[in-house]
C-alpha positions in Angstrom: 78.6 35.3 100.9 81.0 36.1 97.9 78.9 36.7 94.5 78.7 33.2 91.8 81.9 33.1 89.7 80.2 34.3 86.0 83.4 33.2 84.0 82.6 29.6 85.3 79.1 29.9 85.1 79.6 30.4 81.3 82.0 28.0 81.1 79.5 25.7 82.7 77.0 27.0 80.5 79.2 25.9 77.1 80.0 22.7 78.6 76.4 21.9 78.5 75.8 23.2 75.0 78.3 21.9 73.2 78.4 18.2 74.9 81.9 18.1 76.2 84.6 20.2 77.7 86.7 20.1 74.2 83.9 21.5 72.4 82.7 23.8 75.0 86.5 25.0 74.6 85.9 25.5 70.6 83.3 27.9 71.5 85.0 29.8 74.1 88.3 29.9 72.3 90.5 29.2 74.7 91.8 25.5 75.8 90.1 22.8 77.4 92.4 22.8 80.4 90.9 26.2 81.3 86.9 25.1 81.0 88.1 22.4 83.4 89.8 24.6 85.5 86.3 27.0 85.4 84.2 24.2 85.9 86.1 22.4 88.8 86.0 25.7 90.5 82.4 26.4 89.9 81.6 22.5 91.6 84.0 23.9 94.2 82.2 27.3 95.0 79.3 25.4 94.9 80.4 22.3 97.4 79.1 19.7 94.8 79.9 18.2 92.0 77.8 19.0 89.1 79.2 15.8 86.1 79.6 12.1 86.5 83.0 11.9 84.9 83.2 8.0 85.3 82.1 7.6 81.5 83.8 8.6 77.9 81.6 11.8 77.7 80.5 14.1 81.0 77.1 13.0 82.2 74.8 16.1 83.9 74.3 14.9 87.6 70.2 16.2 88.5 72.1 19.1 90.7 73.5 20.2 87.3 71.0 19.6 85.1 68.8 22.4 87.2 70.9 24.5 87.3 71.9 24.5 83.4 67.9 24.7 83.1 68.3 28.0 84.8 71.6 29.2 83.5 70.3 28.7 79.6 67.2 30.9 80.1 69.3 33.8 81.9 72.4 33.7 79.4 69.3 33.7 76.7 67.9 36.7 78.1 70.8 38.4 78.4 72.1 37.4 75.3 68.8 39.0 73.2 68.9 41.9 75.4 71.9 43.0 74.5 71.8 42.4 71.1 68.7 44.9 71.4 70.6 47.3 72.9 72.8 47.1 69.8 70.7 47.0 66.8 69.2 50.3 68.6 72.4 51.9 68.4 73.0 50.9 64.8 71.7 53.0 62.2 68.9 51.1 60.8 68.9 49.1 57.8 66.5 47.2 55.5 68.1 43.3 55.5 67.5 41.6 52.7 68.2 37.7 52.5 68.7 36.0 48.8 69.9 32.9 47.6 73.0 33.3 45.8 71.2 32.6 42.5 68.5 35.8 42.9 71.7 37.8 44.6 74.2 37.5 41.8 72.1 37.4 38.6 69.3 39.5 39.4 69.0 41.5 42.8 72.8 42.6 42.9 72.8 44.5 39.4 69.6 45.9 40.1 70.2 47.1 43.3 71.9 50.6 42.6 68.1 51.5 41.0 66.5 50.6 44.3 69.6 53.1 46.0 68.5 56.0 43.2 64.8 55.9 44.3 64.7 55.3 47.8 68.3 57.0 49.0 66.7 57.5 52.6 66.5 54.1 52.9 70.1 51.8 54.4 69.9 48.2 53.1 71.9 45.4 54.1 72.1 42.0 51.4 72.5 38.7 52.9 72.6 35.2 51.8 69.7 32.8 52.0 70.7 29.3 51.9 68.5 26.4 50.1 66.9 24.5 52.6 68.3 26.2 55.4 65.1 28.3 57.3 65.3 31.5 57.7 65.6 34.3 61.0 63.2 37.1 60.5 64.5 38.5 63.5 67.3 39.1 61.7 65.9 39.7 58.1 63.2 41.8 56.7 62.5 40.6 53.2 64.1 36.9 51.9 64.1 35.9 48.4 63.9 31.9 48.2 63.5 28.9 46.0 60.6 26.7 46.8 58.0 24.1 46.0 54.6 25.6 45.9 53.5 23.0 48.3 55.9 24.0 50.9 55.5 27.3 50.5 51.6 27.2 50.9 52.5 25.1 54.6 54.6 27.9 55.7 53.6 30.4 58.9 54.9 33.6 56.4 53.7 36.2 53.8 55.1 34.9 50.5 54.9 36.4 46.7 55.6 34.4 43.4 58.5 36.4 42.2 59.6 34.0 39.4 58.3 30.7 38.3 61.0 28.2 38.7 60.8 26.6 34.9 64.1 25.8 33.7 65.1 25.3 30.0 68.0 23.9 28.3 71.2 26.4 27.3 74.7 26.5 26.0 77.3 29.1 25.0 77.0 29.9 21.5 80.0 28.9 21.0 78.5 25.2 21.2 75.5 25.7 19.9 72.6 28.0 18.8 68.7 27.8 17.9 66.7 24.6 18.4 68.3 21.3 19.2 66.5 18.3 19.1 66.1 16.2 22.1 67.9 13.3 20.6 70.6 15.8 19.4 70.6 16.8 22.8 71.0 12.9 24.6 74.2 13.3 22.1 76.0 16.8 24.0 77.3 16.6 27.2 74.7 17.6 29.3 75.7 19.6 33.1 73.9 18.2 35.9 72.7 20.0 38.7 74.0 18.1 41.8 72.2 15.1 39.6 70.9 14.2 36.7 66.9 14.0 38.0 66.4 17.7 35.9 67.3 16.6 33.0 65.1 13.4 33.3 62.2 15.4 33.6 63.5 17.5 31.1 63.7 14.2 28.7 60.2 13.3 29.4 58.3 16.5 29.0 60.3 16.6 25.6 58.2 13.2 24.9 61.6 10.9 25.4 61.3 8.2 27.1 63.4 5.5 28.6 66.5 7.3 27.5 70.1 6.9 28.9 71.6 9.9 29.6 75.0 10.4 28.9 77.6 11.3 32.3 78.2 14.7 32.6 80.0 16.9 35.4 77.4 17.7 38.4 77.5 20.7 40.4 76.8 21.8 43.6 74.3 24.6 43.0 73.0 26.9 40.1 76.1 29.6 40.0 78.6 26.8 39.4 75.9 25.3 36.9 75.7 28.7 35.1 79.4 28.9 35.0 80.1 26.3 33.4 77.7 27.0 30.8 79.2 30.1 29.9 82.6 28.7 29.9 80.8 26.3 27.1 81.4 22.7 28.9 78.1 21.8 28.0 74.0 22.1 28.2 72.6 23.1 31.2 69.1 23.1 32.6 68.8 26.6 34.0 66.0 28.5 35.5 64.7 30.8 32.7 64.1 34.1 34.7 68.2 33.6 36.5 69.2 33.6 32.6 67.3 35.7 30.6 69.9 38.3 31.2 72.7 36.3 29.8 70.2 35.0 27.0 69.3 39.3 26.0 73.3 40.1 26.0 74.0 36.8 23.6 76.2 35.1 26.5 74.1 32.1 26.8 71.5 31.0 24.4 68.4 28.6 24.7 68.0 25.6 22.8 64.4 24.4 23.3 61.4 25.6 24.3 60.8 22.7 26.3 61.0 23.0 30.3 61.6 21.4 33.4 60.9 21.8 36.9 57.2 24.3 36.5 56.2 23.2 40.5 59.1 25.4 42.1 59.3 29.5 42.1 61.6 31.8 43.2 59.6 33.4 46.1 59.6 36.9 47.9 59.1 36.6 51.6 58.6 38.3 54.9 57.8 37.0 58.1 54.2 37.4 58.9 54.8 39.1 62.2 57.6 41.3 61.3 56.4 45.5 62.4 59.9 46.2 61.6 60.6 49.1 58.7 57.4 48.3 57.3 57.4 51.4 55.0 61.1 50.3 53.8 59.8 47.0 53.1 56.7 48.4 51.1 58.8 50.7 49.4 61.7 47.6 48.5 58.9 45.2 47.8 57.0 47.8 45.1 60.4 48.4 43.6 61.0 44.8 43.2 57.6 44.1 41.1 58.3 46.9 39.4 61.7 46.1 38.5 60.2 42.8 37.3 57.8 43.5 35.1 59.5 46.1 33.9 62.8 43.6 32.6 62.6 43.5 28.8 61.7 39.8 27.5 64.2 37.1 26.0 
C-alpha cells in the first residue's frame, strides 16, 4: 500500500483551517485550483469523499471531520517540534515585548545601558499590542498597559513599572506654565481615539457639564505625542512616556491636574516561564534601576 499523499494532507489540513478552498489557498500561497486539485486527489487515494460541495461554502462530511481531528494534532506536533529544533540552534536571546509607547520613549534609548552592563547577554525587542494577549512561549519579559483590575485577574507575574496618570501638555510654542481649565475648554484639545480622557480630565479639574471643543483623534499614544510636539494642540499624555520630552523643553505641562490614575504601565513575565531566568533577573534589576534612577520633571 503506497504511503498518504502529505502535500494533500496539508492541503486538506488548510482547507479546514481556513474555511474554504480560496482561503486555504491564501495560506499556502499558491492558487485555489491546486488545493482542489490536492484535495480531490486526497478523496481519491482515500476512495471517499471527504466535503459536501452541494452548498456555497464546503461542509466536513463525519469521514472528514475525523480525520481533520487527527491531522490538526499531528501537523501541531510537528509544527512545535520543529520550531524546537530551531530555537535550539539559534543563539539564545532574551525577548522582550513592549508597547510601542514604552519601546520608543523609554525602553529603546535606554537600551544601549542594559548592552554596557550585561554584554553576555543577546536581547531581541518586540512589539506588544494593546489588548492583544501575549505568547510567553515566545517572549520572556513584556511591558504592557493595563487596568489594575485586569491585571490582578491575570495567570502572570506582574510589576508596576509606571502609574498610568496622564496630564495635559503642549509645545512651548503654544503654550507654557499653568493653564486654567476653562483656558483650556478654549485650545484645541488632541484626543486619544476619543475624547473620554479629557472628560475625566475636565472633572477631576472640578469642571463639570462642559462641552468640549472637536479636536483631531488619534489612533494611539505615538501619534498623540506627535502631534503635540508638532504643536496642533493639548494633549493628555501619560506623565512617565513624557517626562523625557518635558526635562529637554520639547513638551511642557500645563496643569498639575490628572487623568486616568487606575491604569499602569506594567512589567510582565509568564509565571511558568524557566526560560533565561538569570537574563530576565539581570534585565528586570536593570530596568528598576534604570527607573528610579531617571532624573524628575
Amino acid at each position: 500500500m503506497t504511503q498518504a499523499p502529505l502535500n494533500a494532507l496539508r492541503a486538506f489540513d488548510a482547507v479546514v483551517r481556513a474555511g474554504s478552498f480560496k482561503a486555504a489557498a491564501e495560506m499556502l500561497f499558491v492558487t485555489q485550483s491546486a488545493v482542489s486539485h490536492q484535495v480531490r486527489h486526497l478523496e481519491d487515494w482515500l476512495g471517499r469523499p471527504l466535503f459536501d460541495r452541494s452548498g456555497p461554502r464546503p461542509r466536513l462530511l463525519p469521514e472528514g471531520e475525523e480525520l481533520a481531528r487527527t491531522l490538526a494534532l499531528s501537523f501541531d506536533g510537528i509544527d512545535a517540534a520543529c520550531l524546537r529544533l530551531r530555537r535550539a540552534s539559534e543563539e539564545p536571546r532574551l525577548v522582550i515585548a513592549a508597547i510601542p509607547s514604552v519601546a520608543l520613549c523609554w525602553l529603546i534609548p535606554r537600551l544601549a545601558g542594559f548592552r554596557a552592563a550585561h554584554p553576555d547577554v543577546a536581547t531581541r525587542i518586540v512589539y506588544a499590542f494593546h489588548r492583544q494577549e501575549i505568547d510567553f512561549s515566545d517572549v520572556d519579559l513584556a511591558f504592557i498597559y493595563a487596568p489594575e483590575s485586569a491585571v490582578a485577574e491575570g495567570h502572570h507575574q506582574a510589576e508596576l513599572f509606571f502609574p498610568g496618570t496622564s496630564v495635559p501638555v503642549s509645545s512651548p510654542t503654544l503654550a507654557t506654565g499653568p493653564v486654567e481649565p476653562d483656558a483650556m475648554a478654549r485650545m484645541t484639545l488632541l484626543h486619544d481615539t476619543d475624547g473620554a480622557e479629557w472628560r475625566d480630565w475636565f472633572r477631576q479639574a472640578g469642571v463639570e457639564g462642559i462641552d468640549l471643543p472637536e479636536g483631531p483623534a488619534f489612533q494611539d499614544f505615538n501619534l498623540l505625542r506627535a502631534a503635540a510636539l508638532a504643536g496642533q494642540g493639548v494633549a493628555l499624555c501619560p506623565y512617565a512616556m513624557i517626562r523625557d520630552d518635558l526635562l529637554a523643553g520639547r513638551l511642557s505641562q500645563l496643569s498639575s491636574v490628572s487623568a486616568n490614575p487606575a491604569s499602569g504601565y506594567y512589567l510582565v513575565r509568564s509565571s511558568s516561564s524557566g526560560r533565561h531566568d538569570a537574563a530576565i533577573r539581570a534585565f528586570r534589576d536593570w530596568a528598576f534601576a534604570e527607573r528610579e534612577n531617571s532624573p524628575s520633571a
